[in-house]
N, C-alpha and C positions, 0 to 999 in steps of 0.2 A: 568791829565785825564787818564783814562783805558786805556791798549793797546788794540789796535784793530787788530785782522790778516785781513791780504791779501790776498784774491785767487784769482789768475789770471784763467780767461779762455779764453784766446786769441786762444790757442792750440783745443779750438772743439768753443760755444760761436763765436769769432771774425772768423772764417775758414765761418759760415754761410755770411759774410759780401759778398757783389756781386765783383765779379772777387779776391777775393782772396781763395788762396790754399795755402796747404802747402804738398811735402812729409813727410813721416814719419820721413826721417832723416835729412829735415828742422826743422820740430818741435822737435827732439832731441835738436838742434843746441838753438834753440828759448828755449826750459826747461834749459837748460845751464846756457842760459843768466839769467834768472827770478831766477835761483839757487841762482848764483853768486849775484842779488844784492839784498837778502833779503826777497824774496817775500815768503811767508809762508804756501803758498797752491797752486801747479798748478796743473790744473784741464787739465789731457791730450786728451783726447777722451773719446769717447763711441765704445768700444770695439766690445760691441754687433751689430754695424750697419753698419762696412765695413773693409775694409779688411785692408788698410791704417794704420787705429787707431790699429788694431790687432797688425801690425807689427810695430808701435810704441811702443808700451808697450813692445814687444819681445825686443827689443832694448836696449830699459827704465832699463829692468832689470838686464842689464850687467853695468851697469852707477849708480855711486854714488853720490848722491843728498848731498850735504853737510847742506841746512839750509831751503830747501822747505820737503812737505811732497807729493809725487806724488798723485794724485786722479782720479779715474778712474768714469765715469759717464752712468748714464744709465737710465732704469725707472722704477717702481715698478712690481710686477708679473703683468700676463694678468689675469682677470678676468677666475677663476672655475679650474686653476690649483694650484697645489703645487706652494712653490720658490722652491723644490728640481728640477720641474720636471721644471725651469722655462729658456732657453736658454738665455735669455737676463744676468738674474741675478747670471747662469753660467759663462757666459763671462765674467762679472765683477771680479770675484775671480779667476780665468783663466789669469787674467791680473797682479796678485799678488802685488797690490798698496798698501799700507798702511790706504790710505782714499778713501772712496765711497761715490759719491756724487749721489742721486739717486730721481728723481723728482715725482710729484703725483698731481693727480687732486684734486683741490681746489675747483672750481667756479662748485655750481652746474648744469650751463651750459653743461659746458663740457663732465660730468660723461653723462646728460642725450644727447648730441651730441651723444656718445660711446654705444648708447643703452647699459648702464651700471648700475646698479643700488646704490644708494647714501649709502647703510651701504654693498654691494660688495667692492665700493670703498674705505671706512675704512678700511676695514679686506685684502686689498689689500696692503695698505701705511703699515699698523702694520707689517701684516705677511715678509713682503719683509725687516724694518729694521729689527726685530727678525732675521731673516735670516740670512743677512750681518755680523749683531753683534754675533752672533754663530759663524760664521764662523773666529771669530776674527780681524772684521774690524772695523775702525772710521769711522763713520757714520754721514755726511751730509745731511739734505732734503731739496729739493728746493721745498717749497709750490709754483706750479705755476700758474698766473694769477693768486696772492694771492690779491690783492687788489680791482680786480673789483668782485672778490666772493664774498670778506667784504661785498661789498656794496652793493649785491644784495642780500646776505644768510651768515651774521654774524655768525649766530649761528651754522653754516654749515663747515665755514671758519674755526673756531675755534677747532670743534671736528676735522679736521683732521691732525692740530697740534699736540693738544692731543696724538690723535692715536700713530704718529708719533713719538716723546717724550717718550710714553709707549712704542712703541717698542724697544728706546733706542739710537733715533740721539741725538748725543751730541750738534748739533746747526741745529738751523729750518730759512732757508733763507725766505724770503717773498720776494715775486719775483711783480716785475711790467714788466710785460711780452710785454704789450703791449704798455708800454711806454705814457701813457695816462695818467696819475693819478698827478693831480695837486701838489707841496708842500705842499701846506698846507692840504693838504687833506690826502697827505702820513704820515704827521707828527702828526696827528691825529691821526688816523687808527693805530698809531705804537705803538704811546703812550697808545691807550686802549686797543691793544693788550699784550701788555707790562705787563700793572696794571694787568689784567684779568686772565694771568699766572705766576705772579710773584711767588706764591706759591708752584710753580712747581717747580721751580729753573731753569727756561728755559733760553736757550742763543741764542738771536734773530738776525741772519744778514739779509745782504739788498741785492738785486741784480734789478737794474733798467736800463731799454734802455731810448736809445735819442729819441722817437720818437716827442715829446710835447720840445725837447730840453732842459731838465730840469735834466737827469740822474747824471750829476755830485753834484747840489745841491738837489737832494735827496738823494744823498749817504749821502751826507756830515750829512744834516738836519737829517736821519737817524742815523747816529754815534750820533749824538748830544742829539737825541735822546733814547739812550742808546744800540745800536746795537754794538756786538764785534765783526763782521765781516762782512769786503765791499766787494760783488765780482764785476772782473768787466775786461777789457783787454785793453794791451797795444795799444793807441791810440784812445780807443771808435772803433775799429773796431767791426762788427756784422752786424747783419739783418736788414734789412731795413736801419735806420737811426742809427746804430751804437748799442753799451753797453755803462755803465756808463767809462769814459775815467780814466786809474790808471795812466794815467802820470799828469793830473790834480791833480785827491784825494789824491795822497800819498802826493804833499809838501805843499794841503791844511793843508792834517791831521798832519803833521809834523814838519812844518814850521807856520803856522799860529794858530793852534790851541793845539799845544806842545803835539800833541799824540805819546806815543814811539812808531812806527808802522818799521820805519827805520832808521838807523844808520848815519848819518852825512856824512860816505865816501860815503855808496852807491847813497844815493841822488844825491852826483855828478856824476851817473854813468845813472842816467834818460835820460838826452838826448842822450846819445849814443844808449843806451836800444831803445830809441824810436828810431829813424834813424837805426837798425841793423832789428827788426822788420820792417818796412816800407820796407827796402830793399829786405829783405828776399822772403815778399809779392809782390814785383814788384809795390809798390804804391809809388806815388811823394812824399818827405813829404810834410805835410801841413804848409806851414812857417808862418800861422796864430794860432798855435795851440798854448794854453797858457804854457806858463813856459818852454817848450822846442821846441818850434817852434821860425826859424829864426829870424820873426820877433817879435819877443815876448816882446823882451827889445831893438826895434830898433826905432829911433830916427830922423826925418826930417826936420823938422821947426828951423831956425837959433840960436830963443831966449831957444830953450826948449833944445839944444846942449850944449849951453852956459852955461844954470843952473846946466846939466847934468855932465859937467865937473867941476863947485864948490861941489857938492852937489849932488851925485844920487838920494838922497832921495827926491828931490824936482817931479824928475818925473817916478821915478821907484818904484814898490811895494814891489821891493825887490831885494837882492843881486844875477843878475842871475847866478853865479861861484857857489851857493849855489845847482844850480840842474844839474850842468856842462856845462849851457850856458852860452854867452858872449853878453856883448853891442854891438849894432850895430848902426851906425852911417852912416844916408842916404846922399848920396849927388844928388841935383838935384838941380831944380829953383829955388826952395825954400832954400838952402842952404845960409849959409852964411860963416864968416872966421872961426870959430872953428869948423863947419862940416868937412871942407878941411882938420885944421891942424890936427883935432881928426882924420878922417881917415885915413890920410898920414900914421900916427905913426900909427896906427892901421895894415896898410897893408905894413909897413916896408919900405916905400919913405921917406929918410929925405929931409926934405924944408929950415932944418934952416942953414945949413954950404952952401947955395948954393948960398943964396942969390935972393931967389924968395920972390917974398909981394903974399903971401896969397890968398891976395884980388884980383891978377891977375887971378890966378888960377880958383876963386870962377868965375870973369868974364868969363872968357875962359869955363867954364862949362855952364854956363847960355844960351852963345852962342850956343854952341854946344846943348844942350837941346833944345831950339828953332828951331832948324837944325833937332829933333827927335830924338838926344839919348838919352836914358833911365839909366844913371850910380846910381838911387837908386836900381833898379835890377841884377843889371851886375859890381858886385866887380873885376870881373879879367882884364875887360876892363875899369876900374877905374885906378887900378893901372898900368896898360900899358901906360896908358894919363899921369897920374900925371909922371910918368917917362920918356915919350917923353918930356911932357913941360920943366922937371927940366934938361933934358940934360942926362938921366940917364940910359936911356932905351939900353937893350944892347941885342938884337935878337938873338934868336937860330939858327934862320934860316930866309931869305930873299926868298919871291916869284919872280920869273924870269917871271913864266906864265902860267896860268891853260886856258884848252878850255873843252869845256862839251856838248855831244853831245846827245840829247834823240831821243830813237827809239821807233818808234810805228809802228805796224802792226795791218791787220784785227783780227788773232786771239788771240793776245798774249797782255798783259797789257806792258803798259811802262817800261822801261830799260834805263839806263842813262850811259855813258861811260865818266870818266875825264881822263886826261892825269895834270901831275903840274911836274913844272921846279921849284926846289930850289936848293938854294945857303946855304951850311954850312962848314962857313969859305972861305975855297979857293978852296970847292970841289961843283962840281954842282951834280943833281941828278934828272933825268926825271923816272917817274913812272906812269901807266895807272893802271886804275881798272874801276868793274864797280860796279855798285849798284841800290837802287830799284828807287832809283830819284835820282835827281844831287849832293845833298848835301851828300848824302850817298855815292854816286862815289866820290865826294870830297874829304870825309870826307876818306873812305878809299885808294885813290891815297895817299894823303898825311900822310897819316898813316903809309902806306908801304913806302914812299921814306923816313918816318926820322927814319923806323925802322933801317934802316943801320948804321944810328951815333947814336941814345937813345935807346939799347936793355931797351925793359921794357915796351913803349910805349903802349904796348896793354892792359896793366892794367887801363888805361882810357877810360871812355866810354861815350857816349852821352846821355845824360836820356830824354831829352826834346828840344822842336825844338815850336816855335812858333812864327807868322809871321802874322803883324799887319799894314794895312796900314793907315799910317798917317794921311793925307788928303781925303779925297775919291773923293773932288770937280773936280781935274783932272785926272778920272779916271785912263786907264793903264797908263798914264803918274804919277802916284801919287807916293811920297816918301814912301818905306816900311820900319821896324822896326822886324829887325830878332833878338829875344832872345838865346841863346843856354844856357842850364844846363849840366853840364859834372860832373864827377862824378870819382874818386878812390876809392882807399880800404879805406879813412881815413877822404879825405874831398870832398865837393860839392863847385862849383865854377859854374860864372855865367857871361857871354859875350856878347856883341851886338854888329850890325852890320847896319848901314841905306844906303839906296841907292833908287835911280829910278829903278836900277837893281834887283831883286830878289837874282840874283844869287849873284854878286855882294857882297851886303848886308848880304846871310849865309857865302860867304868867310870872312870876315871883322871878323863875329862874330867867324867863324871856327880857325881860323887862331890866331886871340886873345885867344881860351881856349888853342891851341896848346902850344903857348908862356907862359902864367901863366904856367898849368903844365911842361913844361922844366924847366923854372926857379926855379921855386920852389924845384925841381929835384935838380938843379944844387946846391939852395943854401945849403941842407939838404946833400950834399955828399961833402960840404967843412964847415959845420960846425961840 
């Protein structure tokens, strides 16, 4: 198959997504990354429309891009000026990028929305790449809401390609802006676009949103359809219901459909890439997301572990170390003896010199899931259990006693005060704080009394907190179900805690992520 490039537009594109932002010298940090694994086109900002992206690019230009081409975005002149006299398409070259990605009305909707006129709008798309390309730029056009103009003014559609082309973009994206346009109707519409400029010598890419949920297999169906370039951002981040998702396309187009788009090492650098962005963003990741999402190639049912362990291929679509993630192997009710022993060895419990049966363990789990734990969520209090059962378990620290006291006044919102008594070693240590609720004062008491024996401690952080009750049938009498997600520079780990007590129940979970990250500490500074 053709190579196809990659542009990412996470950096303007995905920044439209609801609650995500980024500084400028985040999105340095984020072009870094996309550098580094191959991505071919990052598309940084629009220069022209805040002040952010200005000083991105200012940035940009002391920074050596080693295998992306940077791209600066924007949008054709305004209707009845010059490009000389045109501020936008100033900004652009002001930004001194290599590539210019620069968009234009398509749908003749739109032109007449803009009380604009339909051959202004031509000599708008032309004059503005002429412009660019003069000034010695590569030249991108996003025709946008190029599909629902297809299909309302063809012929309409078509000449602004054209135009486009003769000014001189080297590739004409066709944009499904609104994320509405069926496959088979995209892969239509592409194809007799295709045929209809082939003569031209045109080079057609795709850029599609999720709104219809379909943007990954119109990228895809696109390339297939002879498109050399997919744009699209890390994670499906963007507007409304996202872009077309590049941690999906890239190990479609590379791994299943043998496109040379990316290189074998970097592939394994996609799940990181994804989890660096998400963080960056302050968004949870989605542990449903395919190929690099947690639970991607994670595994629950007794007999499908079982097969999983002769034979991946019986329930896996692929080798997931291929895109830098790993198997995952659930234990719950549903578990049976090689969920246990696969996880054990997974989370570094040996079971076999100990002289435990498996099959205890599995019972002992079942039990407790009945009881309302959740150990297919919560690895770090997995492996706390299976090493309390095996005799193994060896505490950082012992609780003596925590009290937790909230205050409420008429004008001021709640405030939570802990006080915790631990034991490390043969030394005790009482410590108070407060916080914005109790788990937060917990969570910080306890934080500051083990700052004293694990300088470092503060490099862990809590990402997620959620609390779930069991039964509802006897109301506040009812068992709850406290999750915690905790987080370092390197890994995400996952806790729980059940009680009648609320509070209870976040210690249980608090106190379990404490333990995993010391341990883990501890085994990483004796290996």
């Amino acid at each position: 198959m053709e190579p196809v490039y990659l542009y990412d537009t996470t950096l303007r594109d995905g920044t439209q997504g609801e609650n995500i932002n980024f500084t400028a010298e985040e999105k340095l940090k984020i072009a870094k990354r996309l550098d580094d694994i191959g991505i071919h086109y990052i598309e940084g900002g629009w220069p022209g429309s805040n002040p952010r992206d200005r000083r991105f690019f200012e940035l940009a230009k002391e920074t050596e891009f080693k295998n992306a081409r940077l791209a600066a975005f924007g949008s054709t002149r305004k209707p009845g000026i010059l490009p000389d006299d045109d501020p936008n398409l100033l900004a652009l070259l002001e930004s001194e990028t290599p590539v210019v990605t620069i968009f234009g009305k398509t749908w003749d909707l739109h032109v007449e929305l803009m009380n604009n006129s339909l051959e202004e709008n031509l000599s708008m798309i032309e004059d503005s790449v002429a412009f660019l390309k003069k000034n010695g730029r590569e030249v991108i056009y996003d025709a946008e809401h190029f599909f629902d103009g297809y299909k309302d003014n063809p012929e309409y559609a078509l000449q602004t390609l054209k135009v486009a082309h003769r000014g001189g973009a080297e590739v004409l994206v066709l944009c499904d802006t609104n994320g509405g346009t069926l496959t088979f109707e995209l892969v239509s519409i592409f194809r007799e676009v295709r045929e209809k400029l082939s003569r031209d010598g045109v080079n057609l890419g795709i850029h599609t949103h999720n709104d219809s949920g379909l943007a990954v297999a119109n990228s895809i169906e696109a390339v297939n359809a002879g498109a050399v370039m997919v744009q699209g951002t890390v994670n499906g981040y963007g507007e409304r219901c996202g872009n077309a998702d590049l941690m999906a396309i890239i190990p479609i187009l590379a791994l299943k459909m043998d496109c040379p788009c990316m290189s074998a090492g970097n592939l394994k650098k996609l799940r990181s890439l994804s989890r660096f962005v998400s963080e960056t963003a302050n968004m949870i990741p989605l542990s449903t997301r395919p190929f690099v999402g947690r639970s991607a190639f994670a595994h629950k049912g007794g007999i499908h572990v079982s097969a999983v362990m002769k034979n991946p291929r019986a329930y896996e679509h692929m080798n997931p170390e291929l895109v830098g993630n790993s198997r995952q192997v659930l234990v719950s009710d549903m578990a049976g003896k090689s969920n246990i022993e696969y996880k054990a060895r997974e989370l570094g419990v040996n079971l076999g010199n100990n002289g435990f049966d498996s099959r205890k363990i599995v019972q002992a789990v079942k039990i407790m899931e009945e009881d309302g734990y959740q150990f297919d969520a919560a690895d770090g209090s997995l492996k706390i259990f299976l090493e309390k059962f095996t005799d193994q378990f060896q505490p950082a620290f012992d609780l003596q006693s925590f009290r937790v006291t909230i205050e409420k006044d008429k004008e001021k919102p709640c405030s939570a005060h802990a006080t915790v008594k631990i034991a490390v070693g043969c030394q005790d240590e009482i410590t108070a704080a407060e916080g914005d609720g109790p788990v937060s004062a917990l969570d910080n008491a306890l934080r500051k009394a083990l700052d004293k024996f694990f300088p470092g401690i503060d490099e862990m952080h809590l990402v997620d907190f959620k609390v779930r009750v069991i039964d509802g049938r006897d109301g506040t009498s009812s068992k709850v179900r406290v999750l915690i997600e905790s987080r370092d520079q390197d890994n995400i780990w996952s806790t729980v805690g059940v009680s009648e007590d609320i509070i209870e129940a976040s210690w249980q979970a608090l106190a379990d992520s404490f333990q995993y990250k010391l341990a883990k500490q501890k085994n990483l500074l004796c290996s």
